[in-house]
N, C-alpha and C positions, 0 to 999 in steps of 0.2 A: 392343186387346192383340194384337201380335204371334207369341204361343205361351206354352205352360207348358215348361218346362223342370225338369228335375232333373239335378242332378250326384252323381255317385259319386266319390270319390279313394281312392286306393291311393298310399300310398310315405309319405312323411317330412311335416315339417310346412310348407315350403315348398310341396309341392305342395298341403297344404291351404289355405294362404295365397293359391295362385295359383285355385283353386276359387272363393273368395272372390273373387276381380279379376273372374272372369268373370260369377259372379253379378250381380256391382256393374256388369257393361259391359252385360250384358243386361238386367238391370231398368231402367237406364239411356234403355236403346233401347223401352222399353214391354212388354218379355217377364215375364212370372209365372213365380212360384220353385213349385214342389211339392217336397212333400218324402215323396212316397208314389210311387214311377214311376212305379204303375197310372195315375197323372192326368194325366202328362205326355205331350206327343208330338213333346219333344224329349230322349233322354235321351242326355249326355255322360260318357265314362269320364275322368278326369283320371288317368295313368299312371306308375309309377314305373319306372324300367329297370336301376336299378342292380343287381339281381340276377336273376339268370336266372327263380329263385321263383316272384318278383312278377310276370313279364312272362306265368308259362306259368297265373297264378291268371288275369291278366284276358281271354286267350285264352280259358278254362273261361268265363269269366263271359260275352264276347260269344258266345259259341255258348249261353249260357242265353237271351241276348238276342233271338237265330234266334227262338226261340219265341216270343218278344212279338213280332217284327216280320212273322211270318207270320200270327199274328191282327190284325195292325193296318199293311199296310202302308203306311200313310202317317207311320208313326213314323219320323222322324231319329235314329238312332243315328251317334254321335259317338267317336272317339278324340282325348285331347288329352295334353298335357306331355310326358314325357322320351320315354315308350317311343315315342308316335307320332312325335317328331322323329327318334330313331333308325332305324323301320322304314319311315317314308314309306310310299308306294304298295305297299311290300309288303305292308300291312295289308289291301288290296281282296282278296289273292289267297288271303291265310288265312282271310279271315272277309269274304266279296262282300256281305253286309247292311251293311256298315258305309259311310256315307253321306258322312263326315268326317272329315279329319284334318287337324288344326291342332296347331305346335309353341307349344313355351313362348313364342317372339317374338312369336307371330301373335293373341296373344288380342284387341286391339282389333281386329281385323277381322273378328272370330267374330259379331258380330250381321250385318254383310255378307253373311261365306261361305253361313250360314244362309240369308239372304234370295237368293242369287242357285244355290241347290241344283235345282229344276227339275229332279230325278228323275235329276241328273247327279253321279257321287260326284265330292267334288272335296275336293285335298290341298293347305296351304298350310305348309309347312315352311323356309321362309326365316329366316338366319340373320339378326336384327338387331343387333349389338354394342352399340348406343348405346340398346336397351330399356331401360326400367329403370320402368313404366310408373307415372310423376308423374302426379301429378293425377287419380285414380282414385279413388275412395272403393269398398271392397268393401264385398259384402252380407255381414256376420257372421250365423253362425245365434244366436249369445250374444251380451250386451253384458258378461257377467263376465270373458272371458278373452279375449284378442286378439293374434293374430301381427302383427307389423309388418316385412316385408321391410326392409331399408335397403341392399341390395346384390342383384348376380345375378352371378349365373354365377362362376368361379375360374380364375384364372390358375397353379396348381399345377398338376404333373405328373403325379401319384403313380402311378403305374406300372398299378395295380388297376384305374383310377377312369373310368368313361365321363363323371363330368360336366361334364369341360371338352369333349368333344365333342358334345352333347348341350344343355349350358348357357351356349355361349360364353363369352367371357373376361369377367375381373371387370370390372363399371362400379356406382357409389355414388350412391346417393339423394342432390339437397344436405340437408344435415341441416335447414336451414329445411324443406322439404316434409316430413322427418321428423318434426320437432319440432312441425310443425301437426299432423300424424295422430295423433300421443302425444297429441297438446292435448287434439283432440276426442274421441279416446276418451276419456277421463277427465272429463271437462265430462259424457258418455254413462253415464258410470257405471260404463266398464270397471276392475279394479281388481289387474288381472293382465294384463301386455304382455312378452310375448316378441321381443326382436329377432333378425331370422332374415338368415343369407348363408350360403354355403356355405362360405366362411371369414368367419365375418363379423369376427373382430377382424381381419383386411386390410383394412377401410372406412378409405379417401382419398378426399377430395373436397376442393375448394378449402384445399389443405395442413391438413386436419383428419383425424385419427386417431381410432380407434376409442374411446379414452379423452377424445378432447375429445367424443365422442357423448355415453357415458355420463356427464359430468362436466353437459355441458347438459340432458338431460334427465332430470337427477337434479335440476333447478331448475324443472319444471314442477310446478304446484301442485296439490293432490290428494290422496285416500288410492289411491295404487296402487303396486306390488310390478313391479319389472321386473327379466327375465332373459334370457337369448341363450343362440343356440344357429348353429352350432358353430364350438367356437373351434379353430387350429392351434396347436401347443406353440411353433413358429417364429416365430408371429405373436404369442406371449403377454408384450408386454415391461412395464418397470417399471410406465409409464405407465399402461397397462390395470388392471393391481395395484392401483397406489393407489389408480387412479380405485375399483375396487368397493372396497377396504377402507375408502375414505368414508363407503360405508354409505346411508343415506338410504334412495331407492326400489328401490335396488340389491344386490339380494337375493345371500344367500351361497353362490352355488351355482356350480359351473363345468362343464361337461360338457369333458373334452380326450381326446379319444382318441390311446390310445396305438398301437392296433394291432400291435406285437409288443414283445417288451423284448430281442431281439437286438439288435443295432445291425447284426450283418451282415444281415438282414432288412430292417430300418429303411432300408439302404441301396440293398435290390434292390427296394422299395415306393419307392423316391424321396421317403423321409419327409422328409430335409434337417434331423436333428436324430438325436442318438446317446440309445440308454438312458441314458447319465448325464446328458448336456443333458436329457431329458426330467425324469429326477430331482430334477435343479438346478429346471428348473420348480415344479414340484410343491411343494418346499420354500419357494421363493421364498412360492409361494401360501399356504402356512400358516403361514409365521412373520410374512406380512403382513394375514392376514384369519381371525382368530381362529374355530373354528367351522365354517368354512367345508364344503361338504361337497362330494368332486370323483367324477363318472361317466364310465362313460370307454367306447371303442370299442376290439374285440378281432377281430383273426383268426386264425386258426389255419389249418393247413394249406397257407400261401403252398408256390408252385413253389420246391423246396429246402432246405423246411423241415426240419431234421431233429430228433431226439429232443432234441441237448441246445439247440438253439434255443429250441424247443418248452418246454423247461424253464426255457428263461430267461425265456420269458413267465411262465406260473407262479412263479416266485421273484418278481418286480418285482411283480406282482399280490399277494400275500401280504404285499412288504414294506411297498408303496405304501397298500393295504389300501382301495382306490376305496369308497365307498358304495355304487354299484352298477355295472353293467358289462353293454352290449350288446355280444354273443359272434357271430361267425359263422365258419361254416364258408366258407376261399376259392369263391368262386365266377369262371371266366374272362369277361369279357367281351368282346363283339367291337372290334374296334381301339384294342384297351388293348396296351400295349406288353408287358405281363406274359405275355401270351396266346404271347408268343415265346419264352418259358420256358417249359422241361420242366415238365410238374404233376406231379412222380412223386411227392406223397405219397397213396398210394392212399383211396380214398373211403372207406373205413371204417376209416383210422384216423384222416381227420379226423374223421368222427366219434367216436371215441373219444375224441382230444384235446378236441373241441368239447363233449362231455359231461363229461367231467373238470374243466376250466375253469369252468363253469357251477355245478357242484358246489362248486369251492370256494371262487367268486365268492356263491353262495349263503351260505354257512357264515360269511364276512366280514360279508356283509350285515346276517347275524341277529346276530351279535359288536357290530355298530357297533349297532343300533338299541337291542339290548336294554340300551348302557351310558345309554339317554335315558329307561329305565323310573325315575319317580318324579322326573324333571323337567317342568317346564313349560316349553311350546311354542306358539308366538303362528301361529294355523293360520287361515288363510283358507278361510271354508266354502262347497263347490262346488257340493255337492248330495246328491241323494238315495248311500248305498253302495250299489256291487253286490253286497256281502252281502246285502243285504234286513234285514229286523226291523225295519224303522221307523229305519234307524241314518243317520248322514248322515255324508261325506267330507271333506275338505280337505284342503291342503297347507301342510308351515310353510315359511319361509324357503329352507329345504337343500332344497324337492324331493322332503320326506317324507310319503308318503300317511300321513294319522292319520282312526280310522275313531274314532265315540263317538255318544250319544243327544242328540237333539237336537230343534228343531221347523225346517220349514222355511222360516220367517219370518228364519234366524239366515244365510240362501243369501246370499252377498257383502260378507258379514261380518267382521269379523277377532277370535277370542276366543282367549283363553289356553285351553288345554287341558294338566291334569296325566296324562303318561303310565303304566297302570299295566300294558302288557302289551305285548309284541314278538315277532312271530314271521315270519318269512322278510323281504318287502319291506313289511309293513306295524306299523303300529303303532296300540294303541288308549289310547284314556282316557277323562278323563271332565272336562265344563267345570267349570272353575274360577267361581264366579258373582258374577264382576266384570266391569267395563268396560273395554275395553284401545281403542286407536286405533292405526291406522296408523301405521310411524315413518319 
């Protein structure tokens, strides 16, 4: 055995997906997983960059690092994913313990860079356009729930966004090597697949669209629940529609961020779609998929935002009335094109706005769930709650945590659950005790 390794991730579910690729490249090469640091003596940060936040948490976190690598200096500490492509070598200068830095392209060469370190830090950030890395099997820490990449990187603009520099431009899995990785999970027993791009309904590959994906792998055979994640409202056409209102292993849930309901905003974010195209969307999706239930992405405080902007996000939130809604406050990025706009909306009132939002994204939330008290709901069970009591979790269909009493024999399961209580993002009840399947 070549070393024990452990990884840490920070950021979205792509980078935990790509966590995954390297597990899978280094067990591959003869390396051990730990899943405790203290055991490891190679431990890798996998990093998110899109907000400044997350960039200044994993900074705090390699300087907790300093202190493991001063009692162990033959420990490998590692930087990988977005943040390390964007800061390259200047990560030696913030943080001189750090051993390694490899970009989102370079992970099949991560068992190499390792083997060839010799007390030398060394940085491989090379852009590859044509990654897309087929024929990989990752090491899942679950066999219940699985991401499955089918795309990288985005060839959108958006004004805000570092991760077309960062992620280079779009390129698409052929959906045959897709279609084999859905296979074998499910033959594995996983019963929940997420497909993940960063626009993933933009997936082209040999003249196939994102609805000829879902339409095929809504034909693999199995009890499993598939969903995606994130789609563009530009990229949301008929075709994608019907493909989910089919139904089958394709669950009723859409996540679209709208990120403001200006359209003069809409236009200085380079969204390439107006408040009422986005509307049009939306409506499209509920008079073609009965149920459905849509979450969405929110900013506040963009350069030039003003009050009645600001308002107009609030109004289309209220009327559009999301299931749920991730909120942030603008953050600048470096060599974002936004960054050349004035930020005059001062810091505290985005947060004001940002707490306002929240608030009444909250109040919608508890409105939609509590109209599911005293229905039944076909919930997939994940495992133990983080409430505790002996209680166990799940998800139905839409995306909605349902908590209720349970044995944990009932983990990867799918059981009817009657709803008899809702309160902010969750919902509880109690099982129904019958038999349901997969549909």
């Amino acid at each position: 055995m070549n070393g024990i390794f452990y990884i840490e991730t920070y950021g979205c579910q792509m980078n935990k997906y790509d966590s995954e690729l390297m597990a899978g490249l280094l067990a591959s090469k003869g390396y051990g997983q730990a899943f405790d640091m203290e055991k490891a003596d190679i431990v890798l940060i996998n990093a998110c960059t899109v907000r400044d936040h997350a960039e200044q948490r994993v900074f705090g976190r390699l300087g907790e690092l300093k202190r493991f690598k001063d009692n162990n200096p033959n420990l490998i500490v590692g930087l990988c994913g977005c943040m390390a492509q964007r800061l390259g070598t200047e990560i030696f200068h913030r943080a001189p313990h750090v051993d390694l830095i490899v970009g989102p392209d370079m992970y099949r060469r991560l068992p190499e860079l390792i083997q060839r370190l010799n007390g030398r830090p060394t940085c491989d950030v090379t852009p590859n356009t044509r990654e897309t890395y087929t024929n990989i099997t990752p090491e899942r820490g679950t066999r219940l729930k699985a991401w499955v990449a089918i795309m990288r990187g985005c060839d959108n603009d958006c004004s805000y966004c570092i991760v077309p520099s960062v992620r280079g431009p779009a390129r698409s899995r052929p959906l045959s090597d897709i279609s084999h990785e859905v296979n074998r999970l499910v033959r594995e027993g996983c019963r929940d697949v997420t497909l993940l791009g960063q626009n993933v309904n933009a997936y082209r590959h040999d003249g196939i669209g994102f609805g000829g994906v879902l339409r095929r792998l809504n034909m693999v055979d199995g009890n499993f629940r598939m969903r995606f994640t994130t789609s563009h409202p530009k990229d949301m056409s008929r075709e994608i529609i019907d493909a989910i209102a089919e139904g089958g292993h394709i669950c009723e849930h859409i996540h679209l961020p709208l990120q403001s309901g200006s359209t003069r905003i809409l236009k200085a974010m380079r969204r390439h779609y107006t408040a009422e195209e986005y509307v049009n969307v939306v409506r499209a999706i509920r008079e073609a998929i009965p149920g459905v239930s849509i979450s969405t992405d929110v900013i506040v405080g963009f350069p030039g935002e003003t009050e009645r902007d600001y308002e107009a996000t609030v109004s289309m939130v209220e009327s559009i009335k999301f299931d749920s809604a991730f909120t942030f406050r603008y953050s600048p990025r470096p060599n974002t094109d936004a960054t050349r706009l004035d930020d005059n909306v001062p810091e505290a009132e985005k947060g004001a706005r940002l707490e306002h939002l929240i608030s009444v994204q909250r109040t919608i939330t508890d409105q939609k769930n509590k109209e599911l008290v005293g229905q039944e709901v076909e919930v997939l069970v994940e495992g133990e709650s983080r409430k505790g009591g002996g209680q166990l979790m799940g998800r139905t269909r839409t995306d909605k945590t349902v908590v209720f009493e349970g044995d944990l024999k009932l983990v990867g399961t799918c059981i009817p659950i009657r709803i008899d209580r809702a309160k902010g993002w969750t919902l509880w009840g109690k099982r129904i005790e019958t038999t349901t399947s997969f549909s």
